[in-house]
C-alpha positions in Angstrom: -25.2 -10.8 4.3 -22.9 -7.8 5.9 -20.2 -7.1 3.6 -16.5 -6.3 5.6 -14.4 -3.7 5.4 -11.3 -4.7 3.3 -8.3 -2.0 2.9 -5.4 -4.0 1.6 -5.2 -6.5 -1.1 -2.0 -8.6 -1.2 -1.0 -8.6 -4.7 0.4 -12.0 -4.4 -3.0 -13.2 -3.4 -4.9 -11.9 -5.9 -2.9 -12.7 -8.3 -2.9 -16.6 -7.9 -6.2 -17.0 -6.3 -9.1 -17.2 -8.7 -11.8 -17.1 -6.1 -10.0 -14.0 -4.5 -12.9 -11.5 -3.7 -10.8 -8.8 -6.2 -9.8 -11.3 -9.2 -12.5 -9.6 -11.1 -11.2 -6.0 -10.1 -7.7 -7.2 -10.7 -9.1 -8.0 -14.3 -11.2 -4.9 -15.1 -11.5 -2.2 -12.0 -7.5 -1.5 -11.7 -7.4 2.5 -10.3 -5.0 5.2 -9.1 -4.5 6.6 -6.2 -2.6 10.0 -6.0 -1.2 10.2 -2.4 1.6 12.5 -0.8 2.3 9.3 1.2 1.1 6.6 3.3 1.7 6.1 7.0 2.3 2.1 8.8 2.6 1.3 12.4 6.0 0.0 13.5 5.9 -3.7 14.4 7.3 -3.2 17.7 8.5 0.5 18.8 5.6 2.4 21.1 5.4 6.0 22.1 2.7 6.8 24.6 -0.4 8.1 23.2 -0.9 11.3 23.3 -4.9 11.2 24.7 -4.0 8.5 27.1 -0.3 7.7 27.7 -0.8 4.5 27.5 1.8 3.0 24.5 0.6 3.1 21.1 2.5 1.5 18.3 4.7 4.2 16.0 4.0 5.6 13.3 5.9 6.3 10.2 5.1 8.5 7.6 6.7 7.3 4.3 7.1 9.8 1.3 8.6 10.4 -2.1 11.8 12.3 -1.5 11.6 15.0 -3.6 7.8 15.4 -2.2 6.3 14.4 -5.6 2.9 12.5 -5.2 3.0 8.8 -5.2 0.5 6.7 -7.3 -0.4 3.6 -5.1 -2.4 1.0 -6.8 -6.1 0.1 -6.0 -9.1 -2.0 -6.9 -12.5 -1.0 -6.3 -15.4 -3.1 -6.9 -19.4 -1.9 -6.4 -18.9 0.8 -4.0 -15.7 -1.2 -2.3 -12.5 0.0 -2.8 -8.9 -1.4 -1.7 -5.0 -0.5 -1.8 -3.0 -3.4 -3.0 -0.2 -4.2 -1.3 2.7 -6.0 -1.6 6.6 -7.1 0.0 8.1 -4.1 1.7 11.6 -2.3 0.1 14.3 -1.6 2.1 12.8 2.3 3.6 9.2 0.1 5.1 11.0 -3.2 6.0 12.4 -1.5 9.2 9.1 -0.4 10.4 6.3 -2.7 8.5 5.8 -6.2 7.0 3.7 -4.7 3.9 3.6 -1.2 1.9 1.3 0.2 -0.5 2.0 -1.0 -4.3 3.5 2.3 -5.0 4.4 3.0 -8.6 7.1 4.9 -10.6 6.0 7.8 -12.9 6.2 5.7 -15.6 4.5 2.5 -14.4 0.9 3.8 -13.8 0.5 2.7 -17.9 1.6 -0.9 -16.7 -0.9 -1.3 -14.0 -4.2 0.3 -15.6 -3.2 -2.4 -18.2 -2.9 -5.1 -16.0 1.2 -5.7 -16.3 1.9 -7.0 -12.8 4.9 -8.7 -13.4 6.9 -5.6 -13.8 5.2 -4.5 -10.9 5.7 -6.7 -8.1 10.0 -5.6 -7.2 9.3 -2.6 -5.4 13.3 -2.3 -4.7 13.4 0.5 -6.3 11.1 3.1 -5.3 12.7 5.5 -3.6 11.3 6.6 -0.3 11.7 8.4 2.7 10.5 7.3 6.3 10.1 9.7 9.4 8.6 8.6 12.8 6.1 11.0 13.9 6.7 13.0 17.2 
């Protein structure tokens, strides 16, 4: 059987689904991911492409302000590997329905341990958004 592709988790999914194809990743494969950001696609605003003019959806590139790396949490699983993901803050709501579980300097601890509650109020991460071109 073909295995698919899967590059976001929803951490609300995970979490209360026991036959969620990560609940045993969410239990023992928690990982890091040092990024110096994360790019989405803006629900609605196009720009024409730049290969065919024809409109392509934004994007944004989302980054720490201070342009420290972000640590976005992941799950990997026997060769697999995904982002988890979870309710936008106030910079990505604008632009996107979902972001990257990105984590304070001081939360990495709480996810390799398997704290989610802590976790799942992104409100306060502070990022910065800019469109590109």
């Amino acid at each position: 059987m073909e295995e698919r592709t899967v590059f976001n988790t929803r951490i609300e999914t995970a979490l209360r689904s026991e036959g969620s194809m990560w609940a045993e990743s969410f239990a023992r494969r928690r990982c890091l991911v040092p990024a110096r950001g994360f790019y989405e696609s803006h629900a609605t605003e196009t720009v024409p492409s730049e290969r065919t003019g024809r409109p392509v959806k934004r994007q944004y590139a989302f980054a720490a302000p201070d342009g420290a790396p972000l640590l976005l949490a992941g799950v990997h699983d026997r060769g697999r590997f995904s982002l988890v993901t979870t309710e936008p803050n106030a910079a990505v709501a604008p632009v996107h329905n979902r972001m990257p579980l990105a984590l304070e300097p001081g939360e990495a601890a709480l996810w390799l341990r398997g704290v989610y509650e802590p976790l799942l109020d992104r409100g306060a991460v502070r990022l910065t958004a800019r469109p590109e071109r």
